[in-house]
C-alpha positions as a Markdown table, in Angstrom:
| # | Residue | x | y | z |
|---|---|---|---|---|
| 1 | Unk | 14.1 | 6.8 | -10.0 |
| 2 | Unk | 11.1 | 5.9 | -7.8 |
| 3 | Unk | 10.3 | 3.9 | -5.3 |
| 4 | Unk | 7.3 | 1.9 | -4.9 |
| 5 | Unk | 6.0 | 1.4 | -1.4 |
| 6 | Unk | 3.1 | -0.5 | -0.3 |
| 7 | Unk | 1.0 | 1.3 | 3.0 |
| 8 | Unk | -1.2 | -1.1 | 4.6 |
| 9 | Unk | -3.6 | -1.5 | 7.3 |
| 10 | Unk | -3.1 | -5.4 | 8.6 |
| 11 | Unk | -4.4 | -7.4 | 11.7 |
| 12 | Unk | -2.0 | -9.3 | 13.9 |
| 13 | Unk | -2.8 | -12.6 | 12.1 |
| 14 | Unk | -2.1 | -11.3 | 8.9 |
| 15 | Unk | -5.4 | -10.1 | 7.4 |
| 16 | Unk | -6.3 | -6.9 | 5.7 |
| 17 | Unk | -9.7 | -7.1 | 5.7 |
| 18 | Unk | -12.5 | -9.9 | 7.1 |
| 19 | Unk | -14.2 | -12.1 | 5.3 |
| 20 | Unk | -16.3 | -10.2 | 3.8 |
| 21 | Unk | -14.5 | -6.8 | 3.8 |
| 22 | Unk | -14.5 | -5.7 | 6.5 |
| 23 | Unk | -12.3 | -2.7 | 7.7 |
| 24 | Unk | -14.1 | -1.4 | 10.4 |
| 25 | Unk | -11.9 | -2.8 | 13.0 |
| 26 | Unk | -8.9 | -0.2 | 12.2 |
| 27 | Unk | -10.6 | 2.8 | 12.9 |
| 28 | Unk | -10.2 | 2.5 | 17.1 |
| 29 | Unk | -6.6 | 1.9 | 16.4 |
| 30 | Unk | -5.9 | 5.3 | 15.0 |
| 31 | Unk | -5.5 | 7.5 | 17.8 |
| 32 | Unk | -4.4 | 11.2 | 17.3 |
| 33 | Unk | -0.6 | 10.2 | 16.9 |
| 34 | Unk | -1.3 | 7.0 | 14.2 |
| 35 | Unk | -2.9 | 9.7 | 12.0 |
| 36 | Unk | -0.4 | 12.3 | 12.4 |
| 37 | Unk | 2.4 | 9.9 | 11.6 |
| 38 | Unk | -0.1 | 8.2 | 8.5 |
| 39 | Unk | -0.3 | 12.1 | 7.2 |
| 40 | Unk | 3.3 | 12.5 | 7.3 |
| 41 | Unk | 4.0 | 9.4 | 5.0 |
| 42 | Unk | 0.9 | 10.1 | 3.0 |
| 43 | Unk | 2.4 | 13.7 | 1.8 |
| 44 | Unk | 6.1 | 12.2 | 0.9 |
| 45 | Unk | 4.2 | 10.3 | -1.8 |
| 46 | Unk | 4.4 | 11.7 | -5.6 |
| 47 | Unk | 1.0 | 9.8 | -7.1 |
| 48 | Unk | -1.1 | 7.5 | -5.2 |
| 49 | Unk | -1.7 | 3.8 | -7.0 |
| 50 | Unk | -4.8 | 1.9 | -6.6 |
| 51 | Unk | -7.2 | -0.8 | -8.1 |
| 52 | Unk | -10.6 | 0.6 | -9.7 |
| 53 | Unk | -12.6 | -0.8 | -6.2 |
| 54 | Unk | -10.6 | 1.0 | -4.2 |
| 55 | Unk | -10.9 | 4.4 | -6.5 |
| 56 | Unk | -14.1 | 4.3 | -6.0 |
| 57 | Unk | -14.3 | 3.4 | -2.7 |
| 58 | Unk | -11.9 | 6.8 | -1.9 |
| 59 | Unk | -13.6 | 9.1 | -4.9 |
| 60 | Unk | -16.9 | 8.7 | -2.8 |
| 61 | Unk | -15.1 | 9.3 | 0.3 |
| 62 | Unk | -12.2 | 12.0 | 0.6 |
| 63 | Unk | -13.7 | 14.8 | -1.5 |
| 64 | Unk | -16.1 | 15.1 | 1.0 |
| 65 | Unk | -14.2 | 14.3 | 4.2 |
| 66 | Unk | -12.4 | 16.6 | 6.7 |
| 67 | Unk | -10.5 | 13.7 | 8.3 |
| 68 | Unk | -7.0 | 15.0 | 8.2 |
| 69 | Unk | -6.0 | 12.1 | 5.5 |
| 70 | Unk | -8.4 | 13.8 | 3.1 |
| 71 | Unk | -5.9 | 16.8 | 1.9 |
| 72 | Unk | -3.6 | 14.8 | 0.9 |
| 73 | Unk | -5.2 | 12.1 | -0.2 |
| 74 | Unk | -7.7 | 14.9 | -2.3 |
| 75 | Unk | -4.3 | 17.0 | -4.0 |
| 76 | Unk | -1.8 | 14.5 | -4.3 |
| 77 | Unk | -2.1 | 13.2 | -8.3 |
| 78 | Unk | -3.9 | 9.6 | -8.4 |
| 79 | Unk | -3.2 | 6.8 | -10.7 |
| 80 | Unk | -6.0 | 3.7 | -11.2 |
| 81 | Unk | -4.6 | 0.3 | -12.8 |
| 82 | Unk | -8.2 | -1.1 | -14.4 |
| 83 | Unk | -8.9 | -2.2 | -17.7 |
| 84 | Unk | -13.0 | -1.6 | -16.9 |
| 85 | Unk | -12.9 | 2.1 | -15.3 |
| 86 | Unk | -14.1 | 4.5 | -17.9 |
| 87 | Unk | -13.9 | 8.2 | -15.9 |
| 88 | Unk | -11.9 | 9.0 | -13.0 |
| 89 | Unk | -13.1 | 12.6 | -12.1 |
| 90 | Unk | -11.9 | 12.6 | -8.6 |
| 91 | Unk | -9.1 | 15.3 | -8.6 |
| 92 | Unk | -5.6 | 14.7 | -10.8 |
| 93 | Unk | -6.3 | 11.2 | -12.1 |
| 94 | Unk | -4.7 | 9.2 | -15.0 |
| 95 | Unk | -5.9 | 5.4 | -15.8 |
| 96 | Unk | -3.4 | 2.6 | -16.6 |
| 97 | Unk | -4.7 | 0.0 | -18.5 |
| 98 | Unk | -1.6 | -2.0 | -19.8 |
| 99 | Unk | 0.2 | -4.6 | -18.4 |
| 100 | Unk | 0.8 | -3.8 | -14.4 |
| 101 | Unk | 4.1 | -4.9 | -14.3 |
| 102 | Unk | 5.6 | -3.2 | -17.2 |
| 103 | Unk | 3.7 | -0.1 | -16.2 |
| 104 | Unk | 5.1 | -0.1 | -12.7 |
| 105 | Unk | 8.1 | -0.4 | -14.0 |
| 106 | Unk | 7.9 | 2.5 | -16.5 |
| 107 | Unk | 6.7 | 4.2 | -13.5 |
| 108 | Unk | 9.6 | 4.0 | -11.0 |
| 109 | Unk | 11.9 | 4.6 | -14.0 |
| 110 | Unk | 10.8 | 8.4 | -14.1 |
| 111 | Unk | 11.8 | 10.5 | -12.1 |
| 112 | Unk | 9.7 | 12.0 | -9.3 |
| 113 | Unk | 8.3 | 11.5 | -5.8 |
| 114 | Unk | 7.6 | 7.8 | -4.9 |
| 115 | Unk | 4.7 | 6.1 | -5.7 |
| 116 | Unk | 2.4 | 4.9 | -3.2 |
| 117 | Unk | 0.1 | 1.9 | -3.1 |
| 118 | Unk | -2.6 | 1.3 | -1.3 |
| 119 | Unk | -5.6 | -1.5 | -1.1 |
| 120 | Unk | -7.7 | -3.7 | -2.2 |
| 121 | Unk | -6.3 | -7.2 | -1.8 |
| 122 | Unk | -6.3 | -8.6 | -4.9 |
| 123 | Unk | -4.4 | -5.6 | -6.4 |
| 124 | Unk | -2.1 | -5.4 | -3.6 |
| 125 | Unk | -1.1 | -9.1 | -4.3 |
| 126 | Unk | -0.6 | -8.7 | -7.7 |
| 127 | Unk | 2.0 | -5.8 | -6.8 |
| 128 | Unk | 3.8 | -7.9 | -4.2 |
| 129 | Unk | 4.2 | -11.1 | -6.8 |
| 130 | Unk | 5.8 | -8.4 | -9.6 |
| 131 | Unk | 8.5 | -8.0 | -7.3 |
| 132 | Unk | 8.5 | -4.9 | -7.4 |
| 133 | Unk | 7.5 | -3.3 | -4.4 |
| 134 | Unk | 10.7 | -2.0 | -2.5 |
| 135 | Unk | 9.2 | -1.0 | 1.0 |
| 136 | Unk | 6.4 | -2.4 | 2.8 |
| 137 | Unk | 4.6 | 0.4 | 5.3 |
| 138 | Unk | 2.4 | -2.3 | 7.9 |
| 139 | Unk | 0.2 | -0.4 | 10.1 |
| 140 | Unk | -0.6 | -3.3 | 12.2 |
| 141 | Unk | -3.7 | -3.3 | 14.8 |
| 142 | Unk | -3.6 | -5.2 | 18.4 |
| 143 | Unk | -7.0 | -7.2 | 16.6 |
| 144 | Unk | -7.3 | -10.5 | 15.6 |
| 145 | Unk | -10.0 | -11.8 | 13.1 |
| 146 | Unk | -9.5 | -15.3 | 12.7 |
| 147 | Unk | -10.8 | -15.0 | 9.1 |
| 148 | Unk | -10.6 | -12.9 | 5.9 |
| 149 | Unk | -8.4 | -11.7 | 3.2 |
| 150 | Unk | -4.2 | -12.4 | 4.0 |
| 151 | Unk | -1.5 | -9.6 | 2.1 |
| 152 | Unk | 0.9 | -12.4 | 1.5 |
| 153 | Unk | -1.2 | -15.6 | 0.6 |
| 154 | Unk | 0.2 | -15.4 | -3.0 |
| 155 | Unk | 3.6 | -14.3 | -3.1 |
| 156 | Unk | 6.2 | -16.2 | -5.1 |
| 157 | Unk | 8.3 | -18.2 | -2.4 |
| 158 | Unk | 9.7 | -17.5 | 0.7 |
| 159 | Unk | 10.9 | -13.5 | 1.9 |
| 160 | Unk | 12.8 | -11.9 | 4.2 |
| 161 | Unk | 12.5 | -8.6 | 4.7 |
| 162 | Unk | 14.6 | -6.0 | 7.0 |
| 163 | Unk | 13.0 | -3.6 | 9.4 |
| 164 | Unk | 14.2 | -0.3 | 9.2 |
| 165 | Unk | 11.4 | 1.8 | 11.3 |
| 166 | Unk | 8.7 | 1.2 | 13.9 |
| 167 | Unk | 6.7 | 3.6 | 15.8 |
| 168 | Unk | 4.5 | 2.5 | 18.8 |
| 169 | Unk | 1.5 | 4.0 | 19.4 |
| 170 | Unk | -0.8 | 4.6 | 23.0 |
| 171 | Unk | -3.7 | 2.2 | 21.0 |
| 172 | Unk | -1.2 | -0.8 | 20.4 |
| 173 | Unk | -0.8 | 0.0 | 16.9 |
| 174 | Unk | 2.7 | -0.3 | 16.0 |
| 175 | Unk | 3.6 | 1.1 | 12.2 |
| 176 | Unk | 6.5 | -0.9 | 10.9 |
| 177 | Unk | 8.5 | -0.2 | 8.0 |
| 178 | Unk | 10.2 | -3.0 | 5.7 |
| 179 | Unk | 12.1 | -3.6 | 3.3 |
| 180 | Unk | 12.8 | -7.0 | 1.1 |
| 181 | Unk | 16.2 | -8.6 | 1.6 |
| 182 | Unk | 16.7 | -12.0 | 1.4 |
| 183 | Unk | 15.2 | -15.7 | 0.8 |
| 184 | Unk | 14.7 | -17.4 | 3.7 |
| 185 | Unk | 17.3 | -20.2 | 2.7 |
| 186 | Unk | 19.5 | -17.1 | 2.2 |
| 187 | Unk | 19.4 | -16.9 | -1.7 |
| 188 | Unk | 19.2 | -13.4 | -2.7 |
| 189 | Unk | 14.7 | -12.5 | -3.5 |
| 190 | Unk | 13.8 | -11.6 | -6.9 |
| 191 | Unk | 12.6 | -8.4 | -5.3 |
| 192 | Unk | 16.2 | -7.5 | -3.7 |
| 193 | Unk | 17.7 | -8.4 | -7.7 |
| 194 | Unk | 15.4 | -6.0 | -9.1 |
| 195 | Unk | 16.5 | -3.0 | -6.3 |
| 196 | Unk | 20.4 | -3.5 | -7.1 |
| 197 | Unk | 19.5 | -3.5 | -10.9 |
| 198 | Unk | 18.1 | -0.5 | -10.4 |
């Protein structure tokens, strides 16, 4: 079985993007050791998972890029929930048009690598309310925005989550790793039923 994990750039009030997308502000954050460490995580994964926006936001980008991310972002198989997206040439690509839920589901049932999630926001949201998501990767930036698009602004009730990793980088960046425990009136979370079940 599989797990699925979430990797995330985020500010330190909660945003992963301005107002009006913005993303620009992570890039001075990423010294030398964030990237090594992002590569790293990036290569553990088995298929990457993404919304149609941010496909083609990376199909444009990566094939073309010799940023160290690129390689493994380029050979590592892809997978794009969208109900719209016709053709996905960029490298080892399947499209998922069914139900994201179930599909996730079926997903982390076979066996493999895990699966890992990136951006945009509204697909990222709709992977945190399934429940289903049992590790959080938070690369959080010493920035704050004041405005824009929060990870968590639709979740189904109250978290807690345990951290089990954080790294500290020379920028301020700090990469923290969670994973969801409890309610925070101490009732057990859906997502913490679904990863005994398991």
């Amino acid at each position: 079985m599989s797990k699925l994990i979430l990797q995330q750039q985020i500010t330190l009030d909660g945003f992963v993007c301005g107002p009006r997308g913005e993303v620009d502000w992570a890039f001075p954050g990423l010294d030398n050791d964030a990237a090594v460490w992002v590569v790293e995580h990036l290569w553990q994964a088995g298929f990457h998972l993404m919304g149609a926006v941010t496909y083609r936001d990376m199909a444009a980008t990566w094939p073309h890029s010799a940023e160290p991310y690129a390689p493994p972002m380029n050979n590592i198989p892809k997978i794009v929930f969208s109900r719209n997206l016709k053709e996905a040439p960029w490298g080892e690509t399947q499209i998922i048009a069914g139900d994201l839920t179930t599909e996730i589901a079926r997903l982390k049932n076979e066996p493999g690598r895990d699966l890992l999630a990136h951006g945009g926001v509204r697909f990222v949201r709709a992977l945190i309310r399934s429940g289903l998501v049992d590790e959080y990767r938070l690369i959080t930036h010493p920035v704050v925005l004041g405005d824009g698009s929060s990870l968590f602004s639709e979740c189904n009730g109250p978290l807690r989550f345990t951290l089990v990793e954080s790294t500290i980088f020379k920028t301020g960046t700090i990469a923290k790793v969670f994973r969801p425990s409890a309610a925070l009136d101490g009732s057990p979370s859906p997502e913490l039923y679904r990863h005994h079940d398991a």
